[in-house]
Structures are given as structure tokens and as C-alpha cells.
C-alpha positions in Angstrom: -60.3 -20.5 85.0 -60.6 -21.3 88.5 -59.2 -18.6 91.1 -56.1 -19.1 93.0 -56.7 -18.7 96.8 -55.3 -19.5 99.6 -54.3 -23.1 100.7 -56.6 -22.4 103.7 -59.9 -22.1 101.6 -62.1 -24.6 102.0 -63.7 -24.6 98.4 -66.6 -26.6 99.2 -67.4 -24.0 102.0 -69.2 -21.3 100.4 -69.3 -19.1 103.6 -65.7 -19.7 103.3 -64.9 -18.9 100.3 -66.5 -15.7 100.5 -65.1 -14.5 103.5 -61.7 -15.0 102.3 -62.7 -13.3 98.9 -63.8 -10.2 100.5 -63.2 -9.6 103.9 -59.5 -11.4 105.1 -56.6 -9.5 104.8 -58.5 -6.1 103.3 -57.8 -3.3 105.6 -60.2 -1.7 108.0 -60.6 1.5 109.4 -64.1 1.7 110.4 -64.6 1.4 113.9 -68.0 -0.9 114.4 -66.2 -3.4 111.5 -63.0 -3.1 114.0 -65.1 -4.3 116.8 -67.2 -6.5 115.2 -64.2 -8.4 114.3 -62.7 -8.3 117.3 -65.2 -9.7 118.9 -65.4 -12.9 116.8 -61.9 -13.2 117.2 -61.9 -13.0 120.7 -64.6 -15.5 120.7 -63.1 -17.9 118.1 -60.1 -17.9 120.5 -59.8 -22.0 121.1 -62.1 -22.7 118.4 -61.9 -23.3 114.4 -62.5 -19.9 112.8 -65.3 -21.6 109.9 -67.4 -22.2 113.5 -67.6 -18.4 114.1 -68.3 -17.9 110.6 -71.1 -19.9 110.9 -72.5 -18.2 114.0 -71.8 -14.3 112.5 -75.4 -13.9 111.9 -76.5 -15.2 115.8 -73.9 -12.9 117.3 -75.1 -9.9 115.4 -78.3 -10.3 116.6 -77.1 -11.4 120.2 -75.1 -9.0 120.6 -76.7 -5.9 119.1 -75.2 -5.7 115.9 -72.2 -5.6 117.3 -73.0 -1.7 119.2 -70.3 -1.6 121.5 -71.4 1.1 123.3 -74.4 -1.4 123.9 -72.6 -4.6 124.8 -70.3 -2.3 127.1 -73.7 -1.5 128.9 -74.9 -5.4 129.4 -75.2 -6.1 132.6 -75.9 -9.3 134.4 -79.1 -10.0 133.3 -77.9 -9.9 129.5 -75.3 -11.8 130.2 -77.6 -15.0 131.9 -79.8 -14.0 128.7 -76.3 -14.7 126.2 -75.3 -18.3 128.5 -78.6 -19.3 127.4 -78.5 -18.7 124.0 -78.1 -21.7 122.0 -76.6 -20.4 118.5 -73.6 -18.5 120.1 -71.0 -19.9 121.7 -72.1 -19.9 125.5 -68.7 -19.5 127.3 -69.0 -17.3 130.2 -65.7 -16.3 130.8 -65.8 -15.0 126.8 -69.1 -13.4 127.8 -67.8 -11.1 130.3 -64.7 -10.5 128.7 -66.8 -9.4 125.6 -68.6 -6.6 128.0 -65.5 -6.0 129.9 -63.7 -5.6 126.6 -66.3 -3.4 125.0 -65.8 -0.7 127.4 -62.1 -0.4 127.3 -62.8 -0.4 123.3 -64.6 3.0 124.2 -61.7 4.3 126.2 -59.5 3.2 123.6 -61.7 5.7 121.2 -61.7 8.3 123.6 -57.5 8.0 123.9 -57.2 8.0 120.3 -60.2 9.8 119.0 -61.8 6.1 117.4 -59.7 2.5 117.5 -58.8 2.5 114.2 -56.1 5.3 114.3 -54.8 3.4 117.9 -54.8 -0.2 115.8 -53.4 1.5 112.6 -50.8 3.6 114.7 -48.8 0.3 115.7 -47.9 0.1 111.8 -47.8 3.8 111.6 -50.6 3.2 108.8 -48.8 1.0 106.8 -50.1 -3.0 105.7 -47.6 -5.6 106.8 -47.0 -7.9 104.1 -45.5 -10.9 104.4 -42.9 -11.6 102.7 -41.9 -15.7 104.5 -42.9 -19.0 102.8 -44.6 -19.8 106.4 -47.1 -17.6 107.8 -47.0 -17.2 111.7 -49.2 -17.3 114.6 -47.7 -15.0 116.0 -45.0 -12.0 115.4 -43.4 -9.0 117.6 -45.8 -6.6 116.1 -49.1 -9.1 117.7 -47.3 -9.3 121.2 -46.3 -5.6 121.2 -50.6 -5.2 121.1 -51.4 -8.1 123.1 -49.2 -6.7 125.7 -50.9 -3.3 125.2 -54.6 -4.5 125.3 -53.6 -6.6 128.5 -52.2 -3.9 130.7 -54.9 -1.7 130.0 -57.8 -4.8 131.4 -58.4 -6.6 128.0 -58.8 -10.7 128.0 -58.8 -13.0 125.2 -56.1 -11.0 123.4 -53.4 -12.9 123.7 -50.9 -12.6 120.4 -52.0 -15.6 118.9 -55.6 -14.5 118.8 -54.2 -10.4 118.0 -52.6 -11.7 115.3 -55.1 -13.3 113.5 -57.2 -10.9 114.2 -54.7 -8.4 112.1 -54.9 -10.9 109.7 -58.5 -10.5 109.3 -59.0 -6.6 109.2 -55.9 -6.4 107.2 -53.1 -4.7 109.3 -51.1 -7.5 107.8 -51.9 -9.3 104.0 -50.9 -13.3 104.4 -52.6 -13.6 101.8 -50.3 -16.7 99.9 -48.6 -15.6 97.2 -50.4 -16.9 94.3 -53.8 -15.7 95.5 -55.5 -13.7 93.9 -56.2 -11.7 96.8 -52.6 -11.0 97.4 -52.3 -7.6 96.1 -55.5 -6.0 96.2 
């Protein structure tokens, strides 16, 4: 018998299905995965999400395996080097905010002692679950953040993007309610 998943799951995508069936909505507290999914989401921001999934493997090896202390380091010459690059997306506003945004990441650390306990604190460690019939783009709990991450210099973070992005490392399960994923 077939799994139930969520509406969203495009069967025929394999890279799809297996994203949803083992990384969406499963919580995260180790810092690289953190960042490595922030960066994607910050990235995807505009775009479909199945395009960053596509181009995972050409970020991890553009941008260092996703070593923030690294990318916090690129400097102008890595980032003409990035614009280049064919098989990532080549937005240079993203670009700099990526570097720009790796660096507060750090400070973040440093405040918090790593980014998971800052990310995690919001909910006080708990997963959100939701409990509508719609899932939305947006709730108090993804503004509170944005509004965080902005004020201390982030871009691309605004609660549309933040949410989905707690979507993804599993600060809140949207998982529908028939998927199997639901209550793992």
C-alpha cells in the first residue's frame, strides 16, 4: 500500500519525495544542518523550492559545504567566482546576503552558545504543530524571527521565507494530517 503524504509531494519527483520523507518537518538542532538550510531557504526566496532541491548538490560544493565560518570569510573575489557559476542560482544581491548572513549566523552562535538553542528558544524547545485545515505562509511566531534576524543585519528573511524555513528544520510539523510523516 502506497504511503500517504502530503498534497504537496510531487510523486513523480523522486528528489521530492525523498526530501519530504526524511528531512521536512523533522527537527534540527545541529548547527551546519541549521545553516545549510537556511541558506537554501534564503536562496529559494522567489523561487519554486523543487529548483533548490535540484541545485543542493552545486551549492554544497559552491559554497563549501555549507562552512559558514568559510562563506562568512568570502570576499569579493569569491563572490565574482559564485555570479559566474552556472549551476547555482547567480543572484547577486542573494550572494552577498549569503556572506553577510553567514557572519551574523556566527554572532548569533556566540550570543547563544550555537544557533540552534537561539532558533529552538523562540518555541522554548517545543515543535509547533499545526492543528488548522490550511497551512500558512506565515504566522506571529515567523515575524517575531524575521523581525529579530532583520534588526540584527540579516536579508532575505522575511516571515514568509522564516517560516518555511521552520517548516523545513522542523520548528513546526505541517505535515497534513494523513501523512505518514505527521507524527514522527
Amino acid at each position: 500500500m502506497e504511503k500517504k503524504r502530503c498534497f504537496w509531494v510531487n510523486l513523480d519527483s523522486p528528489i521530492y519525495v525523498e526530501y519530504h520523507d526524511s528531512e521536512w518537518g523533522i527537527p534540527v538542532h545541529d548547527d551546519h544542518k541549521l545553516y545549510e538550510m537556511f541558506l537554501l531557504e534564503t536562496f529559494q526566496a522567489g523561487l519554486s523550492w523543487i529548483t533548490i532541491l535540484k541545485k543542493r548538490e552545486y551549492f554544497r560544493e559552491a559554497f563549501d559545504s555549507f562552512d559558514v565560518v568559510k562563506v562568512a570569510g568570502y570576499r569579493d573575489e569569491k563572490v565574482e567566482e559564485l555570479l559566474q557559476n552556472k549551476l547555482i542560482i547567480r543572484n547577486r544581491n542573494k550572494i552577498n546576503a549569503a556572506v553577510k548572513n553567514a557572519a551574523i549566523f556566527i554572532e548569533i552562535q556566540k550570543e547563544f552558545g550555537s544557533f540552534s538553542n537561539y532558533l529552538w528558544g523562540f518555541t522554548s524547545g517545543q515543535v509547533i504543530v499545526n492543528t488548522g485545515d490550511e497551512v500558512p505562509v506565515k504566522t506571529e511566531l515567523s515575524d517575531q524571527i524575521s523581525k529579530d534576524l532583520k534588526k540584527r543585519g540579516m536579508s532575505f528573511v522575511g516571515s514568509v521565507t522564516i517560516y518555511s524555513y521552520l517548516q523545513a528544520v522542523g520548528i513546526v510539523n505541517d505535515h497534513d494530517k494523513d501523512c505518514f510523516c505527521r507524527c514522527q
